[in-house]
C-alpha positions in Angstrom: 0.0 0.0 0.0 1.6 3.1 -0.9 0.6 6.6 0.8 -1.5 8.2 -1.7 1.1 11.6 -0.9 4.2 12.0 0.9 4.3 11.8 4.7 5.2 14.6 6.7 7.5 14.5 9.7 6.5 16.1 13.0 7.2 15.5 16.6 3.7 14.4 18.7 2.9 16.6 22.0 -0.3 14.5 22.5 -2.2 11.6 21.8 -6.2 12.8 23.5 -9.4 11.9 22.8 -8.3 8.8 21.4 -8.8 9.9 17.8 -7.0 13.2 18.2 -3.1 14.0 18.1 -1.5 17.3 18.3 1.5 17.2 16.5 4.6 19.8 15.8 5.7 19.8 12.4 9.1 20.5 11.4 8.6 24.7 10.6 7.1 25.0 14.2 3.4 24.5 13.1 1.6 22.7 15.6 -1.8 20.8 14.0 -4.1 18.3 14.9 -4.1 15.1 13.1 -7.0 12.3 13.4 -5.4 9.1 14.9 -7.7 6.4 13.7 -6.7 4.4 16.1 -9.2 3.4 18.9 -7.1 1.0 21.3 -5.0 1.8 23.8 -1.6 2.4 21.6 0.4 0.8 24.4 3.8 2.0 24.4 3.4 4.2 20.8 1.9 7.4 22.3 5.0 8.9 24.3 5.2 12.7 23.8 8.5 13.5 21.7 8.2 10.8 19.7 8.9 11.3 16.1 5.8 10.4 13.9 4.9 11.3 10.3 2.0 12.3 9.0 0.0 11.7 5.5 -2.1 15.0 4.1 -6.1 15.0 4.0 -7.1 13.8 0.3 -10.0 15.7 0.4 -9.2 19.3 0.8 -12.6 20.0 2.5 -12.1 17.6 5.5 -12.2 19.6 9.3 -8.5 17.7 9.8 -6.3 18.6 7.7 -3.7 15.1 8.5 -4.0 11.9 9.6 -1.3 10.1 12.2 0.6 6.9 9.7 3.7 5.6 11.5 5.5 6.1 14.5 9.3 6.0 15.3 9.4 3.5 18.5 11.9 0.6 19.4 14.4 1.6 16.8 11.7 1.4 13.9 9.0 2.3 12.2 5.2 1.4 13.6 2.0 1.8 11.7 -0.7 2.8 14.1 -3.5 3.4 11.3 -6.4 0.7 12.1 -7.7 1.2 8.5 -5.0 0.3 6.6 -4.5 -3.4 7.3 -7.7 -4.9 5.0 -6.2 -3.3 2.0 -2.5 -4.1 2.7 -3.7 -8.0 2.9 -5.8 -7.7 0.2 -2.9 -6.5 -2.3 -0.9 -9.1 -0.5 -3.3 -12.0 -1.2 -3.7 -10.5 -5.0 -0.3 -10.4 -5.0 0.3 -14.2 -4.2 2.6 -13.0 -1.1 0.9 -15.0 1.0 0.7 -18.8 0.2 -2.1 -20.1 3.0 -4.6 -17.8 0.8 -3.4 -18.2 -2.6 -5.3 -20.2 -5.3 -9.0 -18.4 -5.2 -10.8 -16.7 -8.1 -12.4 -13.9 -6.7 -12.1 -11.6 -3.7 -14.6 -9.1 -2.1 -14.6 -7.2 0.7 -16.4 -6.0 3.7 -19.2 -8.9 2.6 -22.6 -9.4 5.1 -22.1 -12.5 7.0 -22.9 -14.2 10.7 -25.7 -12.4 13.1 -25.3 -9.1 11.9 -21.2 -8.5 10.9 -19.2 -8.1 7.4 -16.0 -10.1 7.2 -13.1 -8.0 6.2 -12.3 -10.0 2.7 -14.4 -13.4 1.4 -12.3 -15.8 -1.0 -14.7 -17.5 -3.4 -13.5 -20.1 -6.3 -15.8 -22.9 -7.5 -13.9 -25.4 -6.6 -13.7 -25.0 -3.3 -14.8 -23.8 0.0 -15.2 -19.6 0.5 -12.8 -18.9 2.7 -13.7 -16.4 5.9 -10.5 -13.8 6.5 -10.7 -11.8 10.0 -8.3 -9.1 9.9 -6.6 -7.5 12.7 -3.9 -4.5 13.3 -1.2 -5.6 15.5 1.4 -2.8 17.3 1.9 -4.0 20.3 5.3 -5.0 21.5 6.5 -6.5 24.6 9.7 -8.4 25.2 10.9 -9.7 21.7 7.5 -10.5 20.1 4.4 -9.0 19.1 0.8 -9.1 21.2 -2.9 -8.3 20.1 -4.8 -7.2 21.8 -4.0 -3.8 23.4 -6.9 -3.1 25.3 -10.1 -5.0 25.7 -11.7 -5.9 22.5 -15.1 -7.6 23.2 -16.3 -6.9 19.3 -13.2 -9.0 18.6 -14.4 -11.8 20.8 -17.7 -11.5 18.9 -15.6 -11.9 15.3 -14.0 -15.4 16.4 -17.5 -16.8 17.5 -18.9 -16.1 14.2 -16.1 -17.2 12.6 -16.0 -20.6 14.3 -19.7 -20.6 13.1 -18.3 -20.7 9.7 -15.7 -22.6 9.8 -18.3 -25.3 11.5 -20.4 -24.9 8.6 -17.8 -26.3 6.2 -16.1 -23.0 5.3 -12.3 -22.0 5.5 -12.5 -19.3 8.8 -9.0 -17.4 8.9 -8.0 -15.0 11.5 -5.2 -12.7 10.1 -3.2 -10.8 12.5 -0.9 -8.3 10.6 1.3 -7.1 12.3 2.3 -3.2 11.5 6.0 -3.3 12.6 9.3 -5.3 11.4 11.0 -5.7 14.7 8.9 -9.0 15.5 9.3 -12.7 15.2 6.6 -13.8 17.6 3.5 -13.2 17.9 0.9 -14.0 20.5 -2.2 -13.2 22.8 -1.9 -10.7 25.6 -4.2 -12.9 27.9 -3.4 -10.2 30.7 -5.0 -7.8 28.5 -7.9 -9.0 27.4 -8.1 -13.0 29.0 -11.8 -13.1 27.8 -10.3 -12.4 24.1 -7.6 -15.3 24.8 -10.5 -17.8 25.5 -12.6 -16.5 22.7 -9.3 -17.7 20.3 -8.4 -21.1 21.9 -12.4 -21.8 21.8 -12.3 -20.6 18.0 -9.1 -22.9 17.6 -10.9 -25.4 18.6 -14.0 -25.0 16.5 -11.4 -25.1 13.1 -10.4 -21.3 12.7 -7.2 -21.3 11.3 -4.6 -18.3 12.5 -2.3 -16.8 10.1 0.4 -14.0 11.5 2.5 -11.8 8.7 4.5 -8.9 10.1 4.9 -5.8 7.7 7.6 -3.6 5.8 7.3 -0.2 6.5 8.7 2.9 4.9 7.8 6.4 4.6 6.4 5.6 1.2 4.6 2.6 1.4 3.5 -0.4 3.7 3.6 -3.7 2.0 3.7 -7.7 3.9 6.8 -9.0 4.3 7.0 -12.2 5.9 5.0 -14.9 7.9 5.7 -14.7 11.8 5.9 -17.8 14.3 2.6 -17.9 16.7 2.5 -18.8 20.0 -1.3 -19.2 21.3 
């Protein structure tokens, strides 16, 4: 996924509101930026922190930049929640990630379950449509990557209705992409959210597979790099 313009470096004074940053750009201009965002940020909010910025598409939007990456642990951290579904989906177009290759078409944000839209559908006629749950991961503790970074029960919600599929004879994937490249583990921060943890073994159980790719991130673009080892 490449930044539809190029990012703009600034220094962050605040994260508030949760979807509100203010931000000191490199000519002394202080702005808000929209941090689309809504967890916790755990460790990728610290004041002083180098971040960069991408400019509003639409001239006529109230703020004028949004909040992309972060500088944190030596690297580069994408902290924008809406990105992911469109970096997997050029990934899986791509063929860059095998466990999903080999399906005709691919449609997103599709009705599904009670009253939820799964985040991309796989269809081919010779086979089973295949479920994909997508999730941003930034959270980093000792030398691996966690999800989820504060309480999540709409995620808990996702891998019940995904287990519902994958128990009607469907493929039922739960994608964790993880927005960073300093990572070679990934796994579930049950101290966080242990209700979220149970939800996943339970899914697990049911037949949901779990697929874990961590990112490569640059001022110009985000793309998937490379599967990651899980630990659940």
């Amino acid at each position: 996924m490449k930044f539809h313009a190029p990012l703009i470096k600034g220094t962050l004074l605040k994260r508030y509101k949760r979807f509100l940053a203010d931000v000191e750009l490199e000519n002394g201009e202080v702005v808000t930026a929209h941090c689309a965002n809504p967890g916790s940020m755990l460790g990728l909010k610290e004041p002083g922190s180098t971040v960069w910025l991408s400019p509003a598409a639409n001239p006529n939007r109230k703020l004028k930049y949004s909040w992309e990456l972060i500088e944190a642990d030596g690297g580069l951290v994408g902290i924008h929640t809406g990105h992911p579904n469109r970096i997997t989906e050029e990934a899986i177009a791509d063929q860059r990630i095998p466990e999903l290759a080999g399906y005709a078409d691919m449609r997103r944000e599709v009705k599904y379950g009670k009253n939820s839209r799964i985040d991309i559908l796989l269809e081919d006629a010779n086979k089973p449509a295949c479920y994909v749950e997508v999730k941003n991961v930034h959270l980093y503790r000792g030398n691996g990557a966690e999800f989820p970074d504060s309480v999540t029960a709409r995620g808990a919600k996702h891998l019940e209705e995904l287990g519902d599929m994958a128990e009607a004879g469907y493929r039922a994937v739960m994608f964790y992409l993880v927005q960073r490249m300093d990572c070679d583990r990934f796994s579930i921060a049950s101290d966080i959210d242990p209700a979220y943890d149970a939800a996943l073994k339970h899914a697990v159980s049911r037949g949901v597979e779990v697929l874990c790719y961590a990112c490569k991130l640059s001022i110009e673009e985000i793309t998937v790099d490379r599967p990651v080892d899980i630990a659940i």
